[in-house]
ROTI-153275 format. One record per residue: residue in three letters; x negated, y negated, z negated of N, C-alpha, C, CB in turn. Coordinates in steps of 0.02 Angstrom, whole numbers, padded with zeros to 5 digits, always signed. Glycine has a CB too. Layout:
// ROTI-153275
AlaXYZXYZXYZXYZ;...
// end
This chain:
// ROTI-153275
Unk-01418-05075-02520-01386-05009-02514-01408-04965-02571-01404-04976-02447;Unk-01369-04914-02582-01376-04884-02659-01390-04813-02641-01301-04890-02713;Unk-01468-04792-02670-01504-04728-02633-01514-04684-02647-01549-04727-02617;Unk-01516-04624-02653-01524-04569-02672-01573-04529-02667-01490-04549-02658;Unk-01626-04530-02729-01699-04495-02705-01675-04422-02694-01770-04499-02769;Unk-01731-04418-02642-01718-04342-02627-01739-04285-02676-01752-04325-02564;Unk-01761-04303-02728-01753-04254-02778-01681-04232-02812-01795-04278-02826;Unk-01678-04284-02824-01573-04271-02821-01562-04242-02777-01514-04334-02809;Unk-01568-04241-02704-01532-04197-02656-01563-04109-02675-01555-04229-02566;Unk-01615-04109-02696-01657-04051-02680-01623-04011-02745-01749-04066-02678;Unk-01595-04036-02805-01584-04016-02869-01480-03985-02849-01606-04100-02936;Unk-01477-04025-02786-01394-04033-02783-01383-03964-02759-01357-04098-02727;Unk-01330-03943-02788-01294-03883-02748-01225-03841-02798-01365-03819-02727;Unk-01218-03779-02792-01184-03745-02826-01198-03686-02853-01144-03741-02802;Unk-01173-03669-02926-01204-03620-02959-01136-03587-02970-01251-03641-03021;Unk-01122-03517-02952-01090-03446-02967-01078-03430-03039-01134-03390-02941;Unk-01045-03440-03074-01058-03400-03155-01004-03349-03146-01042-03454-03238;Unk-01026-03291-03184-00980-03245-03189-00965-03266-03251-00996-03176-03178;Unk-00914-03299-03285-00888-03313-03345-00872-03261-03395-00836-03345-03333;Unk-00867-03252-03461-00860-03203-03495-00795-03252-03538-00934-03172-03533;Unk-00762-03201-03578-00703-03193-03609-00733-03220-03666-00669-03122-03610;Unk-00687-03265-03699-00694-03295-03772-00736-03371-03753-00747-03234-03832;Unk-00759-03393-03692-00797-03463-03663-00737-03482-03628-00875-03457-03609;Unk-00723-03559-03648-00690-03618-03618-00734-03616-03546-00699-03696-03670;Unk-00690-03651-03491-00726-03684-03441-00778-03736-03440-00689-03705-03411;Unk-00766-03773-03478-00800-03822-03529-00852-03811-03558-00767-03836-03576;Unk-00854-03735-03615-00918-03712-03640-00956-03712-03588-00920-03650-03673;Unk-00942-03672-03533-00988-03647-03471-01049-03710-03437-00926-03626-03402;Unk-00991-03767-03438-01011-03829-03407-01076-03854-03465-00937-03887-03400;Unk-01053-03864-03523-01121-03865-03580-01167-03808-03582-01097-03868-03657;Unk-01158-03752-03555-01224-03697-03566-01270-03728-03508-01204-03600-03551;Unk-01223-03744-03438-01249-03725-03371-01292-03801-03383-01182-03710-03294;Unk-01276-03840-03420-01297-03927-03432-01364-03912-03442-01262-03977-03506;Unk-01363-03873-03511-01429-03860-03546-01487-03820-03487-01409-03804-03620;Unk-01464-03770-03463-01515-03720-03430-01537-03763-03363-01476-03636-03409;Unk-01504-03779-03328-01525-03855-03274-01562-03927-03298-01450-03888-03246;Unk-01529-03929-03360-01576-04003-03381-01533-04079-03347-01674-03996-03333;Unk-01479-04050-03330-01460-04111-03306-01373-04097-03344-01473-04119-03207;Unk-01338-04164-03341-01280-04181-03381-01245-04197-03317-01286-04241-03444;Unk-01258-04201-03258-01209-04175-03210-01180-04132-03177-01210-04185-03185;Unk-01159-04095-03218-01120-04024-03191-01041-04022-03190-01141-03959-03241;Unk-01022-03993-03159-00932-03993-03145-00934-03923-03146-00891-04031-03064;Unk-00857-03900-03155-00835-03850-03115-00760-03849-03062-00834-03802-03164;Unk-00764-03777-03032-00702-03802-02991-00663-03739-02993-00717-03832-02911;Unk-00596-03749-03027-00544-03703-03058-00544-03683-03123-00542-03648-03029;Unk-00532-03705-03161-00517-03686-03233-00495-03614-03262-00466-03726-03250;Unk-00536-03586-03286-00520-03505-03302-00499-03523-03395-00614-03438-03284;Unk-00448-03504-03427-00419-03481-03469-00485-03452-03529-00367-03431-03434;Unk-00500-03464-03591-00535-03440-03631-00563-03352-03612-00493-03454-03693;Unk-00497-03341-03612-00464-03242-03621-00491-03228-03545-00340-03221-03631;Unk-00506-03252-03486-00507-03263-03431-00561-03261-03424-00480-03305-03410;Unk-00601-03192-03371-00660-03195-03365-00658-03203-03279-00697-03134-03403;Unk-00746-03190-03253-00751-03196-03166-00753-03271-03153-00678-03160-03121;Unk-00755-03257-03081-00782-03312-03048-00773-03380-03078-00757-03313-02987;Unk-00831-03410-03100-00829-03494-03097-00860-03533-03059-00846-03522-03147;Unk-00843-03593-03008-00908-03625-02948-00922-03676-02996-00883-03661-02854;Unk-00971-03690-03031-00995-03749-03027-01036-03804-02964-01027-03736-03072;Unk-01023-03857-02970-01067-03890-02952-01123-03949-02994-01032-03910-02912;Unk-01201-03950-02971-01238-03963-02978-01273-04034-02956-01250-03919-02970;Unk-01286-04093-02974-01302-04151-02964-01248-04182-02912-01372-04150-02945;Unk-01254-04176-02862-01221-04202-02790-01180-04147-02778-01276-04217-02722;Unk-01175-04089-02788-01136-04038-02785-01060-04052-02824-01178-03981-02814;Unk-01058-04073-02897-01001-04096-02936-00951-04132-02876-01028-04153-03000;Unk-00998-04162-02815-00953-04208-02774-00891-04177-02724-01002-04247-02729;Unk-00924-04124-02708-00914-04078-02666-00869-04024-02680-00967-04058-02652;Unk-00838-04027-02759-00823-03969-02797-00736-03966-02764-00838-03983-02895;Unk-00728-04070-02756-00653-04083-02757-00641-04030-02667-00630-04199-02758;Unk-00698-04037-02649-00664-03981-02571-00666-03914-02590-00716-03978-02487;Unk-00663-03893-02642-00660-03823-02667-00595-03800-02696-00711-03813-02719;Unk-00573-03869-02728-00504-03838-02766-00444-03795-02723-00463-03905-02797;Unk-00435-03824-02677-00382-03785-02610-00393-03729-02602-00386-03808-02537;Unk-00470-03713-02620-00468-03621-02585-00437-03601-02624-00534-03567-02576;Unk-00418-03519-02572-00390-03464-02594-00412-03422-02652-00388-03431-02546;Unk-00372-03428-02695-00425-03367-02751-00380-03323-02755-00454-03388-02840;Unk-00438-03240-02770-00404-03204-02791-00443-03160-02866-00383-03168-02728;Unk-00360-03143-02902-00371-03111-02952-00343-03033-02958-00349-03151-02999;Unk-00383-02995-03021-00371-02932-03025-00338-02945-03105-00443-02880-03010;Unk-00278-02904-03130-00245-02920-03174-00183-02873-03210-00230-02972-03150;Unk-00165-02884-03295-00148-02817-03321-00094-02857-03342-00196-02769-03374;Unk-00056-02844-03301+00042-02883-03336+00079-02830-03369+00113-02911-03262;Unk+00085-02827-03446+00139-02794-03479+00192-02815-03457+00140-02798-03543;Unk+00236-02744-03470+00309-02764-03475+00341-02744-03544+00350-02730-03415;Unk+00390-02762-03543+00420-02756-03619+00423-02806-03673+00387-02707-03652;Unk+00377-02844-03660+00395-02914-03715+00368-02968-03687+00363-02913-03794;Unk+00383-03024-03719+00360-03093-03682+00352-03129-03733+00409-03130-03631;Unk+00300-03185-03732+00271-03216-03769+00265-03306-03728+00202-03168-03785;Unk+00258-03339-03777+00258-03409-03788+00202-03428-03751+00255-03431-03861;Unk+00177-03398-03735+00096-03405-03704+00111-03371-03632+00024-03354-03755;Unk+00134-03319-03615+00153-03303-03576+00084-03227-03576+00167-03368-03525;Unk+00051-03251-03587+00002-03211-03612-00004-03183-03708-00060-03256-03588;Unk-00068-03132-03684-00084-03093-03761-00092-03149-03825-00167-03046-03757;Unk-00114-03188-03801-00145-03260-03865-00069-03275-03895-00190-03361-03816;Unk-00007-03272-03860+00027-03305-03875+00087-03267-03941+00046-03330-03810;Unk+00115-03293-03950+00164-03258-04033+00235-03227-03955+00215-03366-04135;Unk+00249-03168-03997+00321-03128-03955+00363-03184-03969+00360-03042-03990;Unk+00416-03171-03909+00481-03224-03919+00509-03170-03879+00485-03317-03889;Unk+00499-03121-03861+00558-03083-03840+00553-03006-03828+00581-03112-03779;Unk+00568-02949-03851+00545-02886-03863+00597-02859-03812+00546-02858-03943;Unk+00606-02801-03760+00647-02790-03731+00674-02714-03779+00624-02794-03655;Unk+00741-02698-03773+00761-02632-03794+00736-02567-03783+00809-02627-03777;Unk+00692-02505-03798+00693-02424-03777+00732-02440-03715+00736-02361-03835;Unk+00804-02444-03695+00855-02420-03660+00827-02458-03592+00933-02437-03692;Unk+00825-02515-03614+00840-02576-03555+00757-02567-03515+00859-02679-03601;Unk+00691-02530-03562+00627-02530-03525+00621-02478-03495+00571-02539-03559;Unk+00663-02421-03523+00644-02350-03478+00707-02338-03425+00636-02273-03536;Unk+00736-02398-03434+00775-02396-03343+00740-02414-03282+00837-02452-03331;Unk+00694-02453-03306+00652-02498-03244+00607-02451-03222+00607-02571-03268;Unk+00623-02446-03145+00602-02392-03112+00529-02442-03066+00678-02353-03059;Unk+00521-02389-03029+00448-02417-02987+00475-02438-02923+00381-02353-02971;Unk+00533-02444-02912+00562-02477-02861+00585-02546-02874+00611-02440-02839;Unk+00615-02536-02929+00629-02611-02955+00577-02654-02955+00652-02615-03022;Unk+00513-02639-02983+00474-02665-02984+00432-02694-02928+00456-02637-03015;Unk+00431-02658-02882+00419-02666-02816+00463-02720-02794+00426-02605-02779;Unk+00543-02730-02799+00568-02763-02773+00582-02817-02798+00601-02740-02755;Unk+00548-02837-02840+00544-02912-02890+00481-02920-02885+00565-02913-02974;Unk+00414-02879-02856+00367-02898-02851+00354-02953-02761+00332-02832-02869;Unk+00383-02892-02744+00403-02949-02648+00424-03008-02658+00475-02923-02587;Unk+00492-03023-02714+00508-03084-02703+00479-03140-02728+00559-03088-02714;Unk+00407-03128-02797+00362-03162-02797+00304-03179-02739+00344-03141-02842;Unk+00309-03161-02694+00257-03156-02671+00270-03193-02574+00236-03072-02689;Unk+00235-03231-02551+00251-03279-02515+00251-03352-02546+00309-03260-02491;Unk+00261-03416-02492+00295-03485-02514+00349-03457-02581+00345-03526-02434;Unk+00332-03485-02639+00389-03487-02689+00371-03536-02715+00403-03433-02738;Unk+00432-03553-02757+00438-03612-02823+00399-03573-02884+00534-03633-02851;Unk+00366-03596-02924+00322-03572-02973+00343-03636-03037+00232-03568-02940;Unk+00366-03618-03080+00381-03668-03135+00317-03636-03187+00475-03665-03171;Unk+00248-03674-03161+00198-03673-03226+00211-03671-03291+00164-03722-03230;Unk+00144-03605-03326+00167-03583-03401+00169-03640-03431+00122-03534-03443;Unk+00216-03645-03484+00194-03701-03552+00144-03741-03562+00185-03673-03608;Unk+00101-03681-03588+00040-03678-03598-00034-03692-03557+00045-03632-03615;Unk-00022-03756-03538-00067-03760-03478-00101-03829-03486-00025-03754-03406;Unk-00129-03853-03446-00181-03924-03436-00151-03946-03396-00258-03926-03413;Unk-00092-03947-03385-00045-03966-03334-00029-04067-03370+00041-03893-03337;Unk-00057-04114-03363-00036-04190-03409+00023-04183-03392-00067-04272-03390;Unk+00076-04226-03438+00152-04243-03476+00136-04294-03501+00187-04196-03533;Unk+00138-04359-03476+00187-04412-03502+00088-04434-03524+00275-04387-03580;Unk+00046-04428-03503-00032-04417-03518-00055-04393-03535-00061-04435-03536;Unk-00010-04342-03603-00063-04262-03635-00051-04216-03606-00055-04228-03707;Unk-00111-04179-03605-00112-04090-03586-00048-04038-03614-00188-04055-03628;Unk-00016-04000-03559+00040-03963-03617+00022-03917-03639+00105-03940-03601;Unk-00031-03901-03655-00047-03843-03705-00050-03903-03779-00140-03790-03679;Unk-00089-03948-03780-00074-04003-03838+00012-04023-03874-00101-04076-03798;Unk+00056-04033-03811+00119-04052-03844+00157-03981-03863+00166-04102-03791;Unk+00118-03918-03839+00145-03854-03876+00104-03844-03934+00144-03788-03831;Unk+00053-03870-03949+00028-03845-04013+00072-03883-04071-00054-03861-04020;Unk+00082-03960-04035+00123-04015-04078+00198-03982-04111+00144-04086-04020;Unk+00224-03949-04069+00280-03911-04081+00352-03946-04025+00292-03919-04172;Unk+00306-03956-03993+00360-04012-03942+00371-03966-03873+00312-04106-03913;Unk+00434-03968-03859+00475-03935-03808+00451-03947-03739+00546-03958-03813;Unk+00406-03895-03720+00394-03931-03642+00420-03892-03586+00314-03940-03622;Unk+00435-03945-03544+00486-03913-03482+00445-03931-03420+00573-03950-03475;Unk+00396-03888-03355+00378-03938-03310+00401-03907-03273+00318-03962-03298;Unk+00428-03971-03213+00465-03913-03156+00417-03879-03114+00519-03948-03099;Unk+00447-03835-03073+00422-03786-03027+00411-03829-02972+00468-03724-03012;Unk+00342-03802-02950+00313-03850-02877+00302-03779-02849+00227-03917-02880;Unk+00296-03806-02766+00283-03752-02710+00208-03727-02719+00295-03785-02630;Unk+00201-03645-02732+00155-03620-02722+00108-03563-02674+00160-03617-02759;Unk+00093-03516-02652+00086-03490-02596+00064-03412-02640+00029-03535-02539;Unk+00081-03365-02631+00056-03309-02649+00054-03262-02606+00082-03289-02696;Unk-00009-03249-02569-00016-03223-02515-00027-03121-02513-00078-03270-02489;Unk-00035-03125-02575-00036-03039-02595-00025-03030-02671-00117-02999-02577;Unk+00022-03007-02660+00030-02992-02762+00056-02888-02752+00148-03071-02821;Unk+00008-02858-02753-00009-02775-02756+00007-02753-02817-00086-02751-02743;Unk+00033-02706-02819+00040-02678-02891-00013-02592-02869+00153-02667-02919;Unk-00080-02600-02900-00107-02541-02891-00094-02460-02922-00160-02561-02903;Unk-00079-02506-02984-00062-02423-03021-00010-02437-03102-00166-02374-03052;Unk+00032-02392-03113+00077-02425-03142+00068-02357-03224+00161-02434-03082;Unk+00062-02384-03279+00055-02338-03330+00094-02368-03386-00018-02323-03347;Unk+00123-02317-03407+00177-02331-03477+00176-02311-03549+00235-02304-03465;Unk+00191-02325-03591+00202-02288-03658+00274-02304-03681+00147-02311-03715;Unk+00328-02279-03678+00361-02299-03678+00426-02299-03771+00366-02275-03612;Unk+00380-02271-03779+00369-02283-03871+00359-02320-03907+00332-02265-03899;Unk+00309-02336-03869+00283-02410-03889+00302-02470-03871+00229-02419-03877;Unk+00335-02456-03807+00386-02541-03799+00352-02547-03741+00376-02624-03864;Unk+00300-02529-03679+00267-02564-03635+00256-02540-03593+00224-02587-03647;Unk+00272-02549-03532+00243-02525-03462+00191-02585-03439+00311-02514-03400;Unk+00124-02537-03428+00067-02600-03403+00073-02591-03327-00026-02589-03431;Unk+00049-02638-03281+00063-02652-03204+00002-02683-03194+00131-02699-03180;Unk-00069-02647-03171-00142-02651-03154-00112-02696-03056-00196-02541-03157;Unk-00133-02767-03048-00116-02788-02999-00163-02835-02975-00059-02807-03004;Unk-00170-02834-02913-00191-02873-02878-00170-02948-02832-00204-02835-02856;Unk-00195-03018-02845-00148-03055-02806-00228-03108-02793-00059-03092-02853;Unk-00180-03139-02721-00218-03184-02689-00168-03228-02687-00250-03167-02626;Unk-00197-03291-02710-00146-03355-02713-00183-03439-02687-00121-03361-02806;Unk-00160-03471-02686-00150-03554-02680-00185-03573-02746-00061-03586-02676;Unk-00192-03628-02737-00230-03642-02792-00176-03692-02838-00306-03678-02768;Unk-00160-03682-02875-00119-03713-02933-00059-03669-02954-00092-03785-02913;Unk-00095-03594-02935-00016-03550-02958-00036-03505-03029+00016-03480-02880;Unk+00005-03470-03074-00017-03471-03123-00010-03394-03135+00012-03520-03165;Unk-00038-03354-03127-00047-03291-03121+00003-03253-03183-00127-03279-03124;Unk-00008-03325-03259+00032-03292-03328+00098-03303-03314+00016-03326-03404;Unk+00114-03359-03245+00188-03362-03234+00209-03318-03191+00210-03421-03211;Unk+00164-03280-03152+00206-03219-03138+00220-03178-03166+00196-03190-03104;Unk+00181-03144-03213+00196-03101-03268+00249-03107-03295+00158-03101-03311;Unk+00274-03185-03329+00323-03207-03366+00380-03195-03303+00308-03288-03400;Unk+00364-03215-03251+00426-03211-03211+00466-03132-03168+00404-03265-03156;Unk+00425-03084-03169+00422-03039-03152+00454-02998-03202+00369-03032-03134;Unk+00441-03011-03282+00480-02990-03326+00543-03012-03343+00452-02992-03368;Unk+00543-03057-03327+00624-03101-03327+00670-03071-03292+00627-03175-03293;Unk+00653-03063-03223+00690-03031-03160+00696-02949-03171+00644-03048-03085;Unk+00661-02945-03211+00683-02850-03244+00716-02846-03285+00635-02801-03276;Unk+00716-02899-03342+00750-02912-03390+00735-02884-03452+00803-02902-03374;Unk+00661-02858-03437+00625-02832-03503+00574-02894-03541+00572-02761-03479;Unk+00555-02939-03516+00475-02969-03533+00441-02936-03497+00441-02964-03606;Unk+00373-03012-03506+00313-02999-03468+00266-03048-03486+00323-02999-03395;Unk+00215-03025-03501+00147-03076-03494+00095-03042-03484+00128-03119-03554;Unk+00039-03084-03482-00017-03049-03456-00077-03027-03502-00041-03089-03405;Unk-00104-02986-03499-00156-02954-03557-00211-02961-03515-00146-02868-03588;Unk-00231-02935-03478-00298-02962-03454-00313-02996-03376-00343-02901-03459;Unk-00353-03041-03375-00377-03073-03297-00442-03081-03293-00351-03145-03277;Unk-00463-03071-03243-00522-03074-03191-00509-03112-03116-00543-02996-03175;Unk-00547-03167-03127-00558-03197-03049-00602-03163-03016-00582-03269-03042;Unk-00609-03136-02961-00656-03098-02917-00648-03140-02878-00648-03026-02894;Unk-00616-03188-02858-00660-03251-02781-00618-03319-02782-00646-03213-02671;Unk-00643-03359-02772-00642-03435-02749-00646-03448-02690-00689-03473-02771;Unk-00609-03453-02644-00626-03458-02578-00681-03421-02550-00635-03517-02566;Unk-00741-03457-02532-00785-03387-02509-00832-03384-02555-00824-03384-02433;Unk-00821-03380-02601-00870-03345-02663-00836-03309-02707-00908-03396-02710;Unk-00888-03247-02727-00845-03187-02757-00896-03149-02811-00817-03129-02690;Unk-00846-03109-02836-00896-03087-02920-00957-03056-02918-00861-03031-02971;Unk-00975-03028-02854-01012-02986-02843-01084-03024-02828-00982-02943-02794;Unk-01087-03081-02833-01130-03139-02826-01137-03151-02897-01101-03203-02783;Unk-01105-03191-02935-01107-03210-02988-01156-03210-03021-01073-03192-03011;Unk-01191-03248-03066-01235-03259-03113-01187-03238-03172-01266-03331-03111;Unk-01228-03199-03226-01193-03222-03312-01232-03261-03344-01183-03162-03370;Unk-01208-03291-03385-01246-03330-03436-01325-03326-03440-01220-03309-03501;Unk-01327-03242-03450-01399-03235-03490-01461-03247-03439-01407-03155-03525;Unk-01437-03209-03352-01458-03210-03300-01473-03281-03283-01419-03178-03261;Unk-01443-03344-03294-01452-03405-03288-01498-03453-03326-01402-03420-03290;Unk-01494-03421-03407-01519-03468-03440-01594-03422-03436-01478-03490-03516;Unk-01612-03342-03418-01692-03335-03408-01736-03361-03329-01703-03249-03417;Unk-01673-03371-03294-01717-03397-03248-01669-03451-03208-01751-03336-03201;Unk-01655-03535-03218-01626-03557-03207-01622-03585-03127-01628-03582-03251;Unk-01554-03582-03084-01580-03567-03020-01520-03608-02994-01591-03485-02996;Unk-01513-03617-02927-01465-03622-02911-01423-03565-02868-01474-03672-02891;Unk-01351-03561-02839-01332-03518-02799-01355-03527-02749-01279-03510-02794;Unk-01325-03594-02707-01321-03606-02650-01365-03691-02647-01237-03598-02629;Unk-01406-03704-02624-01415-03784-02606-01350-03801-02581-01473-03805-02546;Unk-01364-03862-02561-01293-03938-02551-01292-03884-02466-01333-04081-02547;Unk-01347-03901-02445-01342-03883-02363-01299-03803-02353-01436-03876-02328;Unk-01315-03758-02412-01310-03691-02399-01229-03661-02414-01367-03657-02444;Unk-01213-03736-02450-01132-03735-02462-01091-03764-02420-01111-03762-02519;Unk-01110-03805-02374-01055-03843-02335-01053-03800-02282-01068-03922-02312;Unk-01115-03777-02247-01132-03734-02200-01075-03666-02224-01221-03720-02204;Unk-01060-03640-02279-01022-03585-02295-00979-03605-02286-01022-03555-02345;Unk-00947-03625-02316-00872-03652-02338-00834-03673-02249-00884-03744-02405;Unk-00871-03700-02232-00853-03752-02159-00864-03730-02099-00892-03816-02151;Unk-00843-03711-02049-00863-03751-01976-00920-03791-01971-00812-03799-01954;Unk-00965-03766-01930-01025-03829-01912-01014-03853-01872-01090-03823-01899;Unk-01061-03891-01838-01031-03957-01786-01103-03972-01800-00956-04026-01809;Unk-01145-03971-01738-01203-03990-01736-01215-04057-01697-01237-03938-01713;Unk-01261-04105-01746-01255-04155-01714-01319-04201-01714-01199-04182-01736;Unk-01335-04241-01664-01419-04261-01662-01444-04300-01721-01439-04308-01597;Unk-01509-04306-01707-01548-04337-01768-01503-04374-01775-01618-04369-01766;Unk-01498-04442-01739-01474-04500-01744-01422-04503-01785-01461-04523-01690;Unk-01371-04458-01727-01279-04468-01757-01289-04417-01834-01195-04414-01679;Unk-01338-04411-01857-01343-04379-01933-01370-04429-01993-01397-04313-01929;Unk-01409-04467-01956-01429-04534-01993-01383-04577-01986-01489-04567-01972;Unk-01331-04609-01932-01276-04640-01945-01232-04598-01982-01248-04663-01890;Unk-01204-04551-02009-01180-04493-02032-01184-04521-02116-01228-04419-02005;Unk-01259-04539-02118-01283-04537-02199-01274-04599-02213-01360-04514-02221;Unk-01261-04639-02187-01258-04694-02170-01178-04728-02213-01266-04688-02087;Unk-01150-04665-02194-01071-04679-02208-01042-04693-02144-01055-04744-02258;Unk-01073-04704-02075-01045-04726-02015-01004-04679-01960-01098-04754-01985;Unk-00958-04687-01932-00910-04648-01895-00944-04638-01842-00843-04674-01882;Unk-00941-04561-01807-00949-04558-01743-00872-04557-01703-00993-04496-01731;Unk-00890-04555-01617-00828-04553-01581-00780-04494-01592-00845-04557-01513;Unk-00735-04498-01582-00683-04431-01604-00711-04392-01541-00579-04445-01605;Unk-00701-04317-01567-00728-04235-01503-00677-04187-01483-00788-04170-01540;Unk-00604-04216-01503-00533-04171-01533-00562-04108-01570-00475-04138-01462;Unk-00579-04139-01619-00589-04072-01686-00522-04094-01714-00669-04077-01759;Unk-00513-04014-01757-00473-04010-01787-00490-03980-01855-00433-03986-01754;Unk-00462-04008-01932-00506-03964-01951-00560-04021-01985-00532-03914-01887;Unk-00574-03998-02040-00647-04015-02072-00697-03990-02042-00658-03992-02138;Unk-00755-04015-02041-00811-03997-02028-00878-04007-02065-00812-04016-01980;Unk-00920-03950-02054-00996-03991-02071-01041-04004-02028-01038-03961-02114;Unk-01063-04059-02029-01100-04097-01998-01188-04080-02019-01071-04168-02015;Unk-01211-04030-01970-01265-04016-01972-01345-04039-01912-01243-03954-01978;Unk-01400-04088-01943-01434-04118-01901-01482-04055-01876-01467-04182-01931;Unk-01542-04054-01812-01589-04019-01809-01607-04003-01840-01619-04026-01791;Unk-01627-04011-01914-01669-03988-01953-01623-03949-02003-01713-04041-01979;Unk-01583-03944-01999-01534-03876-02017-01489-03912-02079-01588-03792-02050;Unk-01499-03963-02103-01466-04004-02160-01397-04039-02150-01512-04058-02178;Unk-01339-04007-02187-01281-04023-02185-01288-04094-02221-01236-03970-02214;Unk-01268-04147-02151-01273-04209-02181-01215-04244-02225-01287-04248-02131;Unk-01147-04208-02197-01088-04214-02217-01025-04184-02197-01082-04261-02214;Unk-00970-04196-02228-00931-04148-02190-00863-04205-02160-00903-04075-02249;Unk-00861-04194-02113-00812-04244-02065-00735-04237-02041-00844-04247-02002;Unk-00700-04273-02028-00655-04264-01998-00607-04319-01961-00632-04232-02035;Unk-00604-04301-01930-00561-04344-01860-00508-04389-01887-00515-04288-01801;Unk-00494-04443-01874-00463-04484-01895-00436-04547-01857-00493-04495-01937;Unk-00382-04528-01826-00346-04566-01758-00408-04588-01713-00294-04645-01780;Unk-00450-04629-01711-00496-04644-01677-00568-04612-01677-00497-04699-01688;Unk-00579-04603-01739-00661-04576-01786-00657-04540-01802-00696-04597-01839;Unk-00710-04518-01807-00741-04435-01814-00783-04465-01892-00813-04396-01725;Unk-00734-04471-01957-00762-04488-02016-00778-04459-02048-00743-04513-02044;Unk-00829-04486-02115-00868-04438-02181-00778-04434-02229-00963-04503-02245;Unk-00795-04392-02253-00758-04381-02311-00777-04359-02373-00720-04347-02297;Unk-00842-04322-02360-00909-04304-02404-00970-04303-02373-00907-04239-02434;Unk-01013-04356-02396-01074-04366-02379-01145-04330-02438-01070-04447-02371;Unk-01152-04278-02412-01210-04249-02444-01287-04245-02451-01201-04210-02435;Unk-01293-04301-02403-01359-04314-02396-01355-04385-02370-01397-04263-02350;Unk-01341-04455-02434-01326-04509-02411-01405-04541-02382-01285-04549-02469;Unk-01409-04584-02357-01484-04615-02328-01520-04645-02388-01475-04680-02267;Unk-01577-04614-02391-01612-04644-02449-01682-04696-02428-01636-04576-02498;Unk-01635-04713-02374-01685-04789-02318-01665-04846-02364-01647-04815-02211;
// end
């Protein structure tokens, strides 16, 4: 059997970065490498260069745990121009479309409102261009740098609050900005609402600035930055202190926690629902779920190191 010293478990968990603007997701993952000492780090949700706030990493045995993270709900705070639209859908990107004086100072705050509702709910979302979205095996931000035409269709996404807080214009200058708030699904593209929101006005739209403020249940106000991490390198949460969050517990005896680590099924309890599987001694052994007959691992976080 293949074991896991418990120093690995003790090192495992998840680390908070508050990401800063001008760092890849990627950079983050090489800073957070260095200040831990270990070359197993992940993260979970990809933030945009220009794109600051919440990043979850995970940490040794944590990286494992990251894939039950992607589904949460995140939400962002965010500055969608109107008046022109760009290739990027965002500021990085070159104009491809300037709207008229005439055609931007018609668009009232009702209109806007009422193209903002119909983003918002179950919709079709046709992802920006410009994305890590693979085509045919490359990334399409790659076959747009190539100069190659990319088309991906629209998949179902969930946008559970898209707010428009406060609305300011110059209208001289070509731009009404729209300071907004949205809570979404995870694979929806915040620069495609912008882009799409401007379409449906018929002025342009992309987005100038974003901030993630939460990942499911982690939020900015937690966050580590960089500098905070690399003077005193820490973790957020242990392995135990994240499943326990994230999950439902389900307390269960020594035993059925050592068969647990084991990789072994207990009897089904009609749960519904993921769970974590927490022994007496307060350690989320794994997180489970019911399965026609068994009550199975699906992530084992504390495998038996017998």
């Amino acid at each position: 059997m293949t074991t896991t010293p418990q120093s690995i478990i003790d090192r495992s968990g998840l680390i908070v970065i508050d990401k800063p603007a001008g760092l890849t997701s990627h950079d983050v993952v090489s800073v957070v490498r260095r200040a831990m000492g270990t070359k197993k780090v992940g993260h979970a949700g990809t933030l945009d260069p220009a794109a600051t706030g919440v990043l979850v990493l995970g940490i040794e045995r944590g990286t494992r745990f990251l894939a039950h993270l992607v589904t949460a709900t995140k939400s962002y705070a965010a500055t969608i121009r109107l008046g022109a639209a760009t290739h990027t859908d965002d500021a990085e990107g070159e104009t491809i479309f300037t709207a008229t004086p005439a055609t931007l100072a018609a668009v009232s705050a009702a209109q806007i409102a009422a193209e903002v509702a119909k983003l918002t709910g179950d919709i079709m979302q046709r992802p920006t261009a410009v994305s890590a979205i693979k085509i045919n095996g490359k990334r399409a931000h790659e076959l747009v740098r190539l100069g190659e035409k990319v088309d991906i269709p629209a998949r179902p996404v969930t946008v559970s609050r898209f707010e428009v807080l406060s609305i300011d214009s110059d209208l001289s200058a070509g731009w009404i900005d729209l300071k907004v708030e949205v809570d979404c699904s995870s694979g929806t593209y915040i620069r495609a609402l912008a882009r799409d929101l401007g379409e449906a006005l018929g002025v342009g739209g992309h987005l100038t600035a974003l901030r993630r403020t939460k990942l499911g249940d982690f939020n900015s106000r937690e966050a580590l930055t960089l500098a905070q991490l690399k003077e005193n390198p820490q973790l957020s949460l242990s392995l135990d202190e994240a499943l326990i969050r994230c999950f439902p517990v389900l307390e269960v005896s020594a035993s059925e926690g050592a068969d647990l680590a084991m990789g072994k099924w207990l009897e089904p309890r009609g749960l519904h629902g993921v769970y974590a599987a927490v022994d007496p001694a307060g350690h989320a052994i794994a997180l489970i779920q019911e399965k026609g007959k068994r009550l199975a691992t699906i992530f084992v976080a504390r495998p038996s190191t017998l």
